[in-house]
N, CA, C and O atoms as a GROMACS GRO file, in nm:
protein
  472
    1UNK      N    1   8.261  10.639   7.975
    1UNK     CA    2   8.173  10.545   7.914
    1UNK      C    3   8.098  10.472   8.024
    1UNK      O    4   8.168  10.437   8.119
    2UNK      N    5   7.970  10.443   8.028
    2UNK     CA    6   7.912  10.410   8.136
    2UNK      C    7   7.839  10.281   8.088
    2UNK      O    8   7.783  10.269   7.979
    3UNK      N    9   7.850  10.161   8.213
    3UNK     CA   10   7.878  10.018   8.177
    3UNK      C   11   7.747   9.975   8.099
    3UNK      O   12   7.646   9.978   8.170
    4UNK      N   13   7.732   9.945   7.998
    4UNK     CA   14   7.639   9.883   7.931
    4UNK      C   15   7.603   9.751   8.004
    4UNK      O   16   7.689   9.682   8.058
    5UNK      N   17   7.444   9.714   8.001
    5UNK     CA   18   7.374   9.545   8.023
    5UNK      C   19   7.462   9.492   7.917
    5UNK      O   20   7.504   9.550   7.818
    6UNK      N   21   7.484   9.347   7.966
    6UNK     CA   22   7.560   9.257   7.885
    6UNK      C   23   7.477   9.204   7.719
    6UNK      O   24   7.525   9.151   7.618
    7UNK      N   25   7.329   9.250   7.757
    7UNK     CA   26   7.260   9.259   7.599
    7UNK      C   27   7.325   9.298   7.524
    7UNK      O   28   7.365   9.234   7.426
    8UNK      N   29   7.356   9.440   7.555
    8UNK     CA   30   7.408   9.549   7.475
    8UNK      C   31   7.503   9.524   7.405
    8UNK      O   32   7.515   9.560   7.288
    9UNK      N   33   7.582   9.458   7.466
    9UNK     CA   34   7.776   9.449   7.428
    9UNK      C   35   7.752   9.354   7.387
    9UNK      O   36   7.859   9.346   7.328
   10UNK      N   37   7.688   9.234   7.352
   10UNK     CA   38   7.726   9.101   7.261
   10UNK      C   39   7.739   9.124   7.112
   10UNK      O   40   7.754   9.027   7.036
   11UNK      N   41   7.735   9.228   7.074
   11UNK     CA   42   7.730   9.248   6.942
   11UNK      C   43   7.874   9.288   6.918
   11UNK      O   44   7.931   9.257   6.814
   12UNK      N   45   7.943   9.368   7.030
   12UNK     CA   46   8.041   9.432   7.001
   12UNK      C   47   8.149   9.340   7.066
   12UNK      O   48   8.232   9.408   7.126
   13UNK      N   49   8.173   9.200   7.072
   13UNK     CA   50   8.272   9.125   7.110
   13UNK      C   51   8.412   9.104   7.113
   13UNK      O   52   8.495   9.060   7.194
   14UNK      N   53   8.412   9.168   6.950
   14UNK     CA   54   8.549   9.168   6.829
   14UNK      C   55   8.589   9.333   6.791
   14UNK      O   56   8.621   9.372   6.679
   15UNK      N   57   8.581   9.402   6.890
   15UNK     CA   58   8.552   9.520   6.839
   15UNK      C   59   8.718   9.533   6.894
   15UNK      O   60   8.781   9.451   6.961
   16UNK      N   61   8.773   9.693   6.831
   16UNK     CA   62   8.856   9.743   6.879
   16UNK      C   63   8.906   9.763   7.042
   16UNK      O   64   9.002   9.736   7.114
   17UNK      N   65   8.810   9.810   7.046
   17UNK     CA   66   8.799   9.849   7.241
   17UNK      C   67   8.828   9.700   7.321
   17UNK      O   68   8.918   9.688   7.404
   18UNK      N   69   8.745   9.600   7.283
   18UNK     CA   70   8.785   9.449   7.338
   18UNK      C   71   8.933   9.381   7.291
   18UNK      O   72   8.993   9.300   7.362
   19UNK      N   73   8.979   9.423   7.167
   19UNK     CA   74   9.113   9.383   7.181
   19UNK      C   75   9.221   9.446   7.242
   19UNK      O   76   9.308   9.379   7.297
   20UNK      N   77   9.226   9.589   7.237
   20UNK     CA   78   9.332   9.703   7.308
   20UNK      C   79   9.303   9.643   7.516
   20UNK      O   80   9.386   9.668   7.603
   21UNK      N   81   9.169   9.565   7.542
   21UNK     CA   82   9.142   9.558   7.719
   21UNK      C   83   9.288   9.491   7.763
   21UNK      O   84   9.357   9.538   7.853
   22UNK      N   85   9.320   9.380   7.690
   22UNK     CA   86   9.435   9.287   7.752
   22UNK      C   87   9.554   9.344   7.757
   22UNK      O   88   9.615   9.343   7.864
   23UNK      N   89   9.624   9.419   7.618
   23UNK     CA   90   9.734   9.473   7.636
   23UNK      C   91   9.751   9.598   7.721
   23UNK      O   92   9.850   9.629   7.786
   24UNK      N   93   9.674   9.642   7.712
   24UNK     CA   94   9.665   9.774   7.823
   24UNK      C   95   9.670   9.754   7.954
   24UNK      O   96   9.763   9.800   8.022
   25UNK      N   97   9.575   9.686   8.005
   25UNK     CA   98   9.528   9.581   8.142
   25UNK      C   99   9.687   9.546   8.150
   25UNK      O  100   9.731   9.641   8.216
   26UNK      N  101   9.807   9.452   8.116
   26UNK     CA  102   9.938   9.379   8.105
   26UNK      C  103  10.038   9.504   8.131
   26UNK      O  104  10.129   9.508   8.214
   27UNK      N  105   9.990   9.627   8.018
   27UNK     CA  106  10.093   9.757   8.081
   27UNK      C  107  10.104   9.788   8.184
   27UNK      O  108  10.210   9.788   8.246
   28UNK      N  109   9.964   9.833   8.236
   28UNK     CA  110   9.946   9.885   8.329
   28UNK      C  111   9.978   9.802   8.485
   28UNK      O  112   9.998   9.857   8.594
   29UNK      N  113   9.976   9.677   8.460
   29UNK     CA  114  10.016   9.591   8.570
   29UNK      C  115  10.146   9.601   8.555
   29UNK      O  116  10.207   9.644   8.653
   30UNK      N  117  10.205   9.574   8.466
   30UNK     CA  118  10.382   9.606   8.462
   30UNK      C  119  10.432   9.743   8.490
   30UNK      O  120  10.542   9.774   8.537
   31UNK      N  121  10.337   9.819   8.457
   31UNK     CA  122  10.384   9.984   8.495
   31UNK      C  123  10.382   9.985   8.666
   31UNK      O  124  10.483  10.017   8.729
   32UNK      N  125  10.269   9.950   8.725
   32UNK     CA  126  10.323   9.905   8.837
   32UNK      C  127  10.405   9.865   8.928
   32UNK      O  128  10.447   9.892   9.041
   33UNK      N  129  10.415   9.778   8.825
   33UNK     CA  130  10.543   9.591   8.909
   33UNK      C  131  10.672   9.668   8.899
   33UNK      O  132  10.758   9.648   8.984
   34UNK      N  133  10.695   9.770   8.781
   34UNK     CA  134  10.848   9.884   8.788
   34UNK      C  135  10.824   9.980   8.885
   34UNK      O  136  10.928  10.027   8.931
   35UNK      N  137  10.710  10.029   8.937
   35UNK     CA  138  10.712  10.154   8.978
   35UNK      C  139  10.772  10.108   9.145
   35UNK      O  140  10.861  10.162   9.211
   36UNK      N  141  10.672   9.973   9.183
   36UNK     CA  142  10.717   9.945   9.321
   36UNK      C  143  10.817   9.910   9.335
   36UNK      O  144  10.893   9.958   9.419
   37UNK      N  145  10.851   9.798   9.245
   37UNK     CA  146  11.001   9.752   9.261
   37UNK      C  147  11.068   9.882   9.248
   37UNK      O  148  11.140   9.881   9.349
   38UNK      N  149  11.092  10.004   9.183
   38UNK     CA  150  11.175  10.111   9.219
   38UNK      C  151  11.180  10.147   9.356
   38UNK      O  152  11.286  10.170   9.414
   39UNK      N  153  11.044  10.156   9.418
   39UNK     CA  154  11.037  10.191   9.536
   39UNK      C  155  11.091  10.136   9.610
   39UNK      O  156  11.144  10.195   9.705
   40UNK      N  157  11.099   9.992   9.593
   40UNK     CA  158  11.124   9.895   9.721
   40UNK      C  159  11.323   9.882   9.687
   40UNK      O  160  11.403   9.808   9.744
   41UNK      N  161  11.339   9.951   9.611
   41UNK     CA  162  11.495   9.959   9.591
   41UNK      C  163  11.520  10.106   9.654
   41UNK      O  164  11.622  10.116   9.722
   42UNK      N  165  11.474  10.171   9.646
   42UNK     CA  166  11.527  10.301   9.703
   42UNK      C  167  11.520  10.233   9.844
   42UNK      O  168  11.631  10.196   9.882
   43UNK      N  169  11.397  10.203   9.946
   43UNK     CA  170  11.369  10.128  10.018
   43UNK      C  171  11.486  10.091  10.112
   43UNK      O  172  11.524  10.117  10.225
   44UNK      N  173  11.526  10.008   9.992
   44UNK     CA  174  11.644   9.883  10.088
   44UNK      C  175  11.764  10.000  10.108
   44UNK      O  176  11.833  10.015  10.209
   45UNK      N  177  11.770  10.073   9.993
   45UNK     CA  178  11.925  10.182   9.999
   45UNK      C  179  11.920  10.285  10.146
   45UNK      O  180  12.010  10.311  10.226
   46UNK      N  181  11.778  10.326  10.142
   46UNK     CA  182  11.716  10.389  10.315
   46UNK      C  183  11.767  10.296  10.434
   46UNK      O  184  11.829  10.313  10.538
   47UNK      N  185  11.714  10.196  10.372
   47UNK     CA  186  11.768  10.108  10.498
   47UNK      C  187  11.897  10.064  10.563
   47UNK      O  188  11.922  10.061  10.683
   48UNK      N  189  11.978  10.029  10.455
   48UNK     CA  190  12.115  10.023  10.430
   48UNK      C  191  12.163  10.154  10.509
   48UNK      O  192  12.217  10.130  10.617
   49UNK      N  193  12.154  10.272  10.475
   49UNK     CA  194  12.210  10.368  10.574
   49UNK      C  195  12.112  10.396  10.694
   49UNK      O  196  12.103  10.495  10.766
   50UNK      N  197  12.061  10.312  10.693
   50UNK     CA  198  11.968  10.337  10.838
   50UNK      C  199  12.067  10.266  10.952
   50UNK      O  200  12.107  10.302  11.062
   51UNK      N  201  12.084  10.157  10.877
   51UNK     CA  202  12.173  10.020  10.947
   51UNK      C  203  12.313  10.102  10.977
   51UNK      O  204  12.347  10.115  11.095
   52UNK      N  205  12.385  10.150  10.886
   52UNK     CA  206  12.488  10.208  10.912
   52UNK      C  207  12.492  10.303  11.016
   52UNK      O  208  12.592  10.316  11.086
   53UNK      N  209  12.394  10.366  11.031
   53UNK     CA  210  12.343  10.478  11.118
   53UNK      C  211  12.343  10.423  11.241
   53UNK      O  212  12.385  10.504  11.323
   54UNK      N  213  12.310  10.303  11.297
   54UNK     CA  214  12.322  10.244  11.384
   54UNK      C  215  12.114  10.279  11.432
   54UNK      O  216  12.060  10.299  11.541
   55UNK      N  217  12.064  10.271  11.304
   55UNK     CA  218  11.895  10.281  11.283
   55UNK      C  219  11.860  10.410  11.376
   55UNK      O  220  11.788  10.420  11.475
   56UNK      N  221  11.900  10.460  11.339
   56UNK     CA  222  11.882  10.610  11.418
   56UNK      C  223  11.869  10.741  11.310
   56UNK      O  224  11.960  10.771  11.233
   57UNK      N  225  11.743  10.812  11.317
   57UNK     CA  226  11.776  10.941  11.250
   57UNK      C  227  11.926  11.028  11.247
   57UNK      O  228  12.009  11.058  11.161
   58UNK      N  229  11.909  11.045  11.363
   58UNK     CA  230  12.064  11.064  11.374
   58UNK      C  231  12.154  11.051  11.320
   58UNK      O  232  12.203  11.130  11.239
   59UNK      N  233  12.219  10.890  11.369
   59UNK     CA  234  12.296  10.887  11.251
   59UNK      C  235  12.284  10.828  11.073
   59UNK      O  236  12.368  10.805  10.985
   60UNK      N  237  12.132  10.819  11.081
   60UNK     CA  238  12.112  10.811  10.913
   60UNK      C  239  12.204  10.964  10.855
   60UNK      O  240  12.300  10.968  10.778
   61UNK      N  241  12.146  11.061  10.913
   61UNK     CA  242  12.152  11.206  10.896
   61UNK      C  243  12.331  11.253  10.840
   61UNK      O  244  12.381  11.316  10.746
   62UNK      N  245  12.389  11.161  10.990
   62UNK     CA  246  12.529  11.188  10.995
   62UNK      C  247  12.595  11.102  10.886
   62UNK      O  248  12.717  11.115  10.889
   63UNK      N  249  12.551  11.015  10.786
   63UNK     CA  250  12.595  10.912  10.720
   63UNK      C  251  12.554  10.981  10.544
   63UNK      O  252  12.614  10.989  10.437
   64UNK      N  253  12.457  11.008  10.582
   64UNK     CA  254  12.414  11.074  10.433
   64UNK      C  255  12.500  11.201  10.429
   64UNK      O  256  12.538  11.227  10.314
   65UNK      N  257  12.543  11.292  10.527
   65UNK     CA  258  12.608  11.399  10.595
   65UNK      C  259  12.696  11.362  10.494
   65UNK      O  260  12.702  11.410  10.381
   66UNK      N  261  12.802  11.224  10.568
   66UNK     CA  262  12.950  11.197  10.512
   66UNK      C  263  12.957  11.184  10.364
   66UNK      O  264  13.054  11.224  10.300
   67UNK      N  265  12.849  11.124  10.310
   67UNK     CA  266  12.859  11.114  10.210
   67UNK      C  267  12.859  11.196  10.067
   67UNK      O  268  12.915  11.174   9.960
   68UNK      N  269  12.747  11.326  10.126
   68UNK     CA  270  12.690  11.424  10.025
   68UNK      C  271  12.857  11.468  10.024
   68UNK      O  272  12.940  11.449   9.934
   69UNK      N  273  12.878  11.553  10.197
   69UNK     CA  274  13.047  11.584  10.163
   69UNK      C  275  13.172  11.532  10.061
   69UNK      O  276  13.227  11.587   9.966
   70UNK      N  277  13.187  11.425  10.115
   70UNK     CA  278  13.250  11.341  10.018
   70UNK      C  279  13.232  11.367   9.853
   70UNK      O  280  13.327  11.388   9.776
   71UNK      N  281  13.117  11.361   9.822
   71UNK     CA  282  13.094  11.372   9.686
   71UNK      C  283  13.134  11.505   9.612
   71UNK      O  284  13.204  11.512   9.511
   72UNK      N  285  13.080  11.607   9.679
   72UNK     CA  286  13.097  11.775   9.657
   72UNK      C  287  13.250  11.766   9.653
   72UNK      O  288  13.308  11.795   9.548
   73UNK      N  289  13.323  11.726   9.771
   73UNK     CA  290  13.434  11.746   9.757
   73UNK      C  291  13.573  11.657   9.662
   73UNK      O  292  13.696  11.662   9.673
   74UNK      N  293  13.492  11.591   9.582
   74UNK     CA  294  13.544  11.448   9.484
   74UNK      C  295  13.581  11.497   9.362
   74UNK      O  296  13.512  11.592   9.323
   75UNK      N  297  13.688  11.452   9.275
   75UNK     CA  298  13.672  11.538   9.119
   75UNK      C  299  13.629  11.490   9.034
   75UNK      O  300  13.575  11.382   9.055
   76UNK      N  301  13.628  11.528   8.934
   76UNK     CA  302  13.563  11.492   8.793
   76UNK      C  303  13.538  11.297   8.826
   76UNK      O  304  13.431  11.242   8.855
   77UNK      N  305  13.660  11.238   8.809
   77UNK     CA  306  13.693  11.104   8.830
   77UNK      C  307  13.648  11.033   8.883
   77UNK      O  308  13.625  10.917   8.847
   78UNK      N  309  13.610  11.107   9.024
   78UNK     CA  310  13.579  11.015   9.172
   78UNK      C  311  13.435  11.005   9.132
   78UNK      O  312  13.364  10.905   9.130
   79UNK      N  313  13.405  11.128   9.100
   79UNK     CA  314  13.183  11.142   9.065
   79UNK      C  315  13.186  11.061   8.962
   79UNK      O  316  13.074  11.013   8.946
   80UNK      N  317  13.279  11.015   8.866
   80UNK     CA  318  13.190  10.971   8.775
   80UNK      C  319  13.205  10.811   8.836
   80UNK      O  320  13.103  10.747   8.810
   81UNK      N  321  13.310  10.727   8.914
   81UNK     CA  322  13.304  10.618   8.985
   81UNK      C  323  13.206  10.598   9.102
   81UNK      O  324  13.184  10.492   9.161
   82UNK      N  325  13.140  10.742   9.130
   82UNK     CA  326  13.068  10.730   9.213
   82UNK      C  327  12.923  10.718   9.176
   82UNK      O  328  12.829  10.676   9.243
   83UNK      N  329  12.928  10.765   9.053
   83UNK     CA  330  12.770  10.732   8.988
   83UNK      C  331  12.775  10.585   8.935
   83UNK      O  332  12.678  10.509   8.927
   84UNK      N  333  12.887  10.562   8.904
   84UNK     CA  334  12.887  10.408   8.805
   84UNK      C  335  12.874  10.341   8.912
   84UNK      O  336  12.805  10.250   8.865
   85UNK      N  337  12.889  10.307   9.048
   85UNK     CA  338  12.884  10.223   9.170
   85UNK      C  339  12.748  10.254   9.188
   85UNK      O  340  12.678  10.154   9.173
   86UNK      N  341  12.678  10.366   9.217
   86UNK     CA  342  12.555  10.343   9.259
   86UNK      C  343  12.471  10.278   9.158
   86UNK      O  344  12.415  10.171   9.179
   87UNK      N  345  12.460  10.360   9.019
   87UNK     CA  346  12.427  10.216   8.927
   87UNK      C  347  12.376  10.071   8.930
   87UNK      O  348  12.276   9.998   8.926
   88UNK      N  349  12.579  10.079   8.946
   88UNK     CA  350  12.541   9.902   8.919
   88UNK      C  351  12.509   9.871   9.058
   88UNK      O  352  12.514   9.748   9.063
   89UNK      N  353  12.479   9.915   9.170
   89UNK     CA  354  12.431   9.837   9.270
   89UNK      C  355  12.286   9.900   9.273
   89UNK      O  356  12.214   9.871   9.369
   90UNK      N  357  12.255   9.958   9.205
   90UNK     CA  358  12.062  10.003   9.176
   90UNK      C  359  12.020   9.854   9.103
   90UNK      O  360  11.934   9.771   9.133
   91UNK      N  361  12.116   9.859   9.000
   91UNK     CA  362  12.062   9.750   8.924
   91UNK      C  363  12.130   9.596   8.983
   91UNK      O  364  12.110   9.507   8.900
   92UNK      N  365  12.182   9.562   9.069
   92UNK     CA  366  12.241   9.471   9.120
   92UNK      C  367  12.064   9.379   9.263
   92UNK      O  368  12.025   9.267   9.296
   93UNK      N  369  12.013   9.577   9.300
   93UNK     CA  370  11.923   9.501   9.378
   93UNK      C  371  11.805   9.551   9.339
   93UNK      O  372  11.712   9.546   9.419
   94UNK      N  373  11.788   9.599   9.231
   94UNK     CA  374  11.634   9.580   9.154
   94UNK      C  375  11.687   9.430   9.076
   94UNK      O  376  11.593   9.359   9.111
   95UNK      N  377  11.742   9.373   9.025
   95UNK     CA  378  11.750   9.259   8.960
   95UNK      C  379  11.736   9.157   9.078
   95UNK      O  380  11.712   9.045   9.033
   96UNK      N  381  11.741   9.161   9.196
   96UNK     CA  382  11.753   9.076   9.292
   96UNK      C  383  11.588   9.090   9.294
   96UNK      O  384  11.523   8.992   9.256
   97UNK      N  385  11.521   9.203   9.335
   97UNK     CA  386  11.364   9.177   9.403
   97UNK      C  387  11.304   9.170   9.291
   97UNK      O  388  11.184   9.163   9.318
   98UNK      N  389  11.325   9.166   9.122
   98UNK     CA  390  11.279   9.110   9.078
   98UNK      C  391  11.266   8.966   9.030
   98UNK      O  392  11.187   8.928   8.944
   99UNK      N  393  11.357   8.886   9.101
   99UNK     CA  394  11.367   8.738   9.078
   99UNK      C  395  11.319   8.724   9.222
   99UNK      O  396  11.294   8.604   9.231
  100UNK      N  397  11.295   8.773   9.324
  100UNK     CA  398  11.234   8.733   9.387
  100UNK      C  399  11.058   8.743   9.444
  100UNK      O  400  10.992   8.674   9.522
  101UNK      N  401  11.022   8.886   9.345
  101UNK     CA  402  10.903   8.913   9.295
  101UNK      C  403  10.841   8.851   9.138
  101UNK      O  404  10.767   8.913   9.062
  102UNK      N  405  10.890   8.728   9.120
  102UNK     CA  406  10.865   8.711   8.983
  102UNK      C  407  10.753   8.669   8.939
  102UNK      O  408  10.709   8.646   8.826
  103UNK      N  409  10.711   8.661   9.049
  103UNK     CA  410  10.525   8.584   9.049
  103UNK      C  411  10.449   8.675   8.997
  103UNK      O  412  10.343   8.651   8.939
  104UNK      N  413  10.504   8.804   9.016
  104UNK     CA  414  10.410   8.947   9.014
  104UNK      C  415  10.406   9.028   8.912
  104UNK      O  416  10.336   9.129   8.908
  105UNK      N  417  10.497   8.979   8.803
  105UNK     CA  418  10.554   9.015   8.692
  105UNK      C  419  10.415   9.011   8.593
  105UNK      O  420  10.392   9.114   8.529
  106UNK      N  421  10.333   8.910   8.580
  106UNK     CA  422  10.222   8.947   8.472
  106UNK      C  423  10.074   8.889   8.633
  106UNK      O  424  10.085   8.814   8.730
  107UNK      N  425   9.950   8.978   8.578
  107UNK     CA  426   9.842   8.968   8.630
  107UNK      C  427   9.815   8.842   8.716
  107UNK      O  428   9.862   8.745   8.657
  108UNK      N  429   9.753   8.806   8.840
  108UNK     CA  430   9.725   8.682   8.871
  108UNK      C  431   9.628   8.640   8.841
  108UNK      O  432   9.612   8.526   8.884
  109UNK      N  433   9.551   8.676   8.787
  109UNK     CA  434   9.405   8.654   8.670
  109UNK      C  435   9.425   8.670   8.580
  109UNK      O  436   9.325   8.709   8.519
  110UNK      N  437   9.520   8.660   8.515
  110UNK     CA  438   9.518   8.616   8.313
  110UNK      C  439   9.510   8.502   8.317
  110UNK      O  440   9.480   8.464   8.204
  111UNK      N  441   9.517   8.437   8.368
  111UNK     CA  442   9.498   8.272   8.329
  111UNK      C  443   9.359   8.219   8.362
  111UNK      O  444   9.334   8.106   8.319
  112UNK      N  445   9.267   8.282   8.430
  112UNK     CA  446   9.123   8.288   8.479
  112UNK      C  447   9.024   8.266   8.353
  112UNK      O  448   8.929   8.189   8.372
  113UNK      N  449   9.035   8.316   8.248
  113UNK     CA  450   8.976   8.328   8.162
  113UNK      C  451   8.890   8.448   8.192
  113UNK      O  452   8.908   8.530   8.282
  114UNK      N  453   8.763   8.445   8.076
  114UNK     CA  454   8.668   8.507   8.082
  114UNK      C  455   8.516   8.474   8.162
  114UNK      O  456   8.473   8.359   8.152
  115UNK      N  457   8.458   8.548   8.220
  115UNK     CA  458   8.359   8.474   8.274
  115UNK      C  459   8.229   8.500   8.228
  115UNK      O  460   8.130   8.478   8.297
  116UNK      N  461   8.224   8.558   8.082
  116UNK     CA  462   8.137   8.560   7.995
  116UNK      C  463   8.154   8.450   7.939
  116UNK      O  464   8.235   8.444   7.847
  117UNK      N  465   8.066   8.308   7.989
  117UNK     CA  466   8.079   8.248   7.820
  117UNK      C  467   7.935   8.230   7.780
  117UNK      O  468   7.880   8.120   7.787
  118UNK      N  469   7.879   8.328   7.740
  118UNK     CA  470   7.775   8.339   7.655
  118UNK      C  471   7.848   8.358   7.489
  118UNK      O  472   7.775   8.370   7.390
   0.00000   0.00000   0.00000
């Protein structure tokens, strides 16, 4: 759709297309605000065995090493304590950077208004 003069569109103010702009615009900023915050949680978990690693490829390598082992070699029991721990500490530090990203949670221009006021 290619941008109409503001002549054009005063007629169409109340239209469908102008009410669907805000909620969509709000998704799409929240589709976001999840996607990074996922990122920035995998992020910290990289880092976390980076640290362990003593911040070295190396021993990131040798740490993820111990661990994949570990798991393969774990039974029924151990994998399923081992998924329920990573879990709740996925959600232990996405719940953390989102109280500390909470500013970011809805648009920083919804409260701007419109700058049509014709």
């Amino acid at each position: 759709m290619a941008a109409q003069p503001l002549e054009a569109r005063k007629g169409t103010i109340g239209s469908a297309e102008d009410r669907l702009r805000l909620p969509l615009y709000i998704c799409l900023h929240l589709a976001g605000f999840v996607c990074s915050t996922m990122v920035l949680t995998w992020g910290l978990f990289v880092l976390f065995f980076m640290a362990l690693g003593g911040f070295s490829l190396d021993g990131l390598m040798h740490q993820i090493h111990n661990l994949s082992s570990r798991y393969v070699a774990a039974d029924r029991e151990r994998i399923q304590s081992f998924k329920q721990i990573v879990a709740v500490a996925h959600l232990l530090v996405a719940g953390g950077l989102i109280v500390l990203r909470r500013h970011r949670i809805l648009p920083a221009d919804l409260n701007k208004g419109s700058t049509d006021h014709g």
